[in-house]
C-alpha positions in Angstrom: -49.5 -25.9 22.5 -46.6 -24.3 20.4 -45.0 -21.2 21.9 -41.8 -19.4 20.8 -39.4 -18.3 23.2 -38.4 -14.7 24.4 -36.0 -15.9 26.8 -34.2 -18.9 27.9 -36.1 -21.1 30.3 -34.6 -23.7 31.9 -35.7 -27.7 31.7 -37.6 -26.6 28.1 -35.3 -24.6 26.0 -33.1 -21.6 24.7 -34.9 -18.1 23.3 -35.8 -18.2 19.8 -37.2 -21.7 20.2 -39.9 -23.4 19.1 -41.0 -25.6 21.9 -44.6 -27.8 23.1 -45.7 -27.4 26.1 -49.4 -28.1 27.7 -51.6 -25.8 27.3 -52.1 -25.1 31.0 -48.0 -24.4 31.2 -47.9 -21.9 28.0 -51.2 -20.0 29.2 -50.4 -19.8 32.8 -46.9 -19.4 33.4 -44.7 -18.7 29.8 -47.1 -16.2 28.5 -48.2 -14.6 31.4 -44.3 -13.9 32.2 -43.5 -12.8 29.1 -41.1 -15.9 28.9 -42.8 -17.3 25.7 -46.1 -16.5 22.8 -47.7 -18.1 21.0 -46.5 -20.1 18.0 -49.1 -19.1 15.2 -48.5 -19.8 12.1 -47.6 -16.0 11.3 -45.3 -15.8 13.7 -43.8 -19.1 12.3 -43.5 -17.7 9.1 -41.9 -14.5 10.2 -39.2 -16.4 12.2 -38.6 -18.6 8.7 -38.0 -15.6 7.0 -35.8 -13.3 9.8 -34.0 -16.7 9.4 -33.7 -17.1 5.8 -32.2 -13.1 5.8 -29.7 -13.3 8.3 -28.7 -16.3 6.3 -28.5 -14.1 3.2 -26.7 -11.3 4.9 -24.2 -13.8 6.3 -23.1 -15.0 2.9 -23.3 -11.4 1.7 -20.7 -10.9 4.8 -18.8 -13.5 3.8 -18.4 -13.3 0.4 -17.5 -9.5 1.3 -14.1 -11.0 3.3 -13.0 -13.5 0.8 -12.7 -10.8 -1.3 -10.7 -8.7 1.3 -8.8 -11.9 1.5 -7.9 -11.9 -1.9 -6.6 -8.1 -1.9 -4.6 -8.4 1.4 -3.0 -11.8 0.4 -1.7 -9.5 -2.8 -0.5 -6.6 -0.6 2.2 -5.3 0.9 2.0 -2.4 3.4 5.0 0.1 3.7 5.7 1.5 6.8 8.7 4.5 7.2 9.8 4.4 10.8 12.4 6.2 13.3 15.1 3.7 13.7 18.5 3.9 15.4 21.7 2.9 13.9 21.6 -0.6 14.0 17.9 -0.6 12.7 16.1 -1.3 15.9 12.7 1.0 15.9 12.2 3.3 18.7 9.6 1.5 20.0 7.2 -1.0 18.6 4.8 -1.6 15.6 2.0 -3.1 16.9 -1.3 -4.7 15.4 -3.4 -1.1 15.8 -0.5 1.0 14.3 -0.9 -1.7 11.1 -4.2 -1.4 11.0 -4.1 2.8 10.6 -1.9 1.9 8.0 -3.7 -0.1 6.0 -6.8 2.4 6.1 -4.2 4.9 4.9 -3.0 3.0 2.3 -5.4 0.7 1.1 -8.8 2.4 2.6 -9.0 -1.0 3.9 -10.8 0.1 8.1 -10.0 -3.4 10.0 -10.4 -3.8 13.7 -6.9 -3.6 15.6 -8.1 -7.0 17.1 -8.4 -9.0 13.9 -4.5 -8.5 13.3 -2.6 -10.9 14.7 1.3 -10.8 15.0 3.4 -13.2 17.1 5.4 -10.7 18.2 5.4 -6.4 18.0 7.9 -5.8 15.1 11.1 -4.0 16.8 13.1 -3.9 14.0 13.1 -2.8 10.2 12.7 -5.8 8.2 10.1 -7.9 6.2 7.2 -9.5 8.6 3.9 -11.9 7.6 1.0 -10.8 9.7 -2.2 -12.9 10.2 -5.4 -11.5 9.7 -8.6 -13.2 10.7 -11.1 -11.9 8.7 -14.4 -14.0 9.6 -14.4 -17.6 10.7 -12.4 -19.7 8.6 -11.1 -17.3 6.7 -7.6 -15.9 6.9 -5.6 -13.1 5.3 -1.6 -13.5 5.2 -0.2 -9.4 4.5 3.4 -8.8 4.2 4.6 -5.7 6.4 7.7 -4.5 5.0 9.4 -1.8 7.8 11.8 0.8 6.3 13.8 3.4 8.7 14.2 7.1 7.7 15.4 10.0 9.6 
């Protein structure tokens, strides 16, 4: 008998599996604990077409960040900070205070976490930040640090 998993069950397979078992095993045990039901062709044909829209909606996704990728690779965020005399920032710019920046600037709302710098930027200068959109797919922005009064 075909039965799709609801959860993992170990020796036969992972949730959201399609897996044959004996009849005997599916009736008394898998379905009977809610681990598993029945594989009918229905339900087959649901899980083909979940499967075939999440695959959709993850091109749609990624399409969406190559894009992004194209805009931030062009940009260049300004950023106006307290310095001292010799330019150092009072403080540090780290990858959440870019990222409230670049929905100020640009409108552009990316998760602080996504933003990766090598180090916090202490001084005024001109920095490369990477950005890590989605899997494989990599934004380079240019942070250019001023100081004002």
């Amino acid at each position: 008998m075909k039965v799709y998993l609801l959860k993992d069950v170990q020796g036969n397979g992972k949730a959201g599996e399609i897996i044959t078992v004996s009849d005997g095993y599916a009736v008394n045990y898998l379905i009977k604990n809610k681990l598993a039901q029945e594989a009918t062709p229905k339900l087959i044909n649901e899980l083909n077409q979940k499967k075939a829209s999440d695959e959709h909606k993850k091109q749609l996704e990624k399409e969406k960040y190559q894009r992004m990728r194209g805009e931030l690779n062009k940009a260049t965020l300004n950023m106006s900070v307290k310095c001292g005399e010799s330019g150092k920032i009072f403080g540090s710019i780290m990858s959440a205070n870019i990222s409230d920046e670049l929905k100020k600037q640009f409108n552009i709302d990316l998760d602080k976490k996504k933003i990766v710098l090598s180090d916090p930027i202490r001084a005024a200068g001109a920095y490369t930040a990477d950005i890590k959109l989605y899997p494989e797919i990599t934004a380079q922005l240019k942070i250019v640090v001023t100081p004002h009064n």
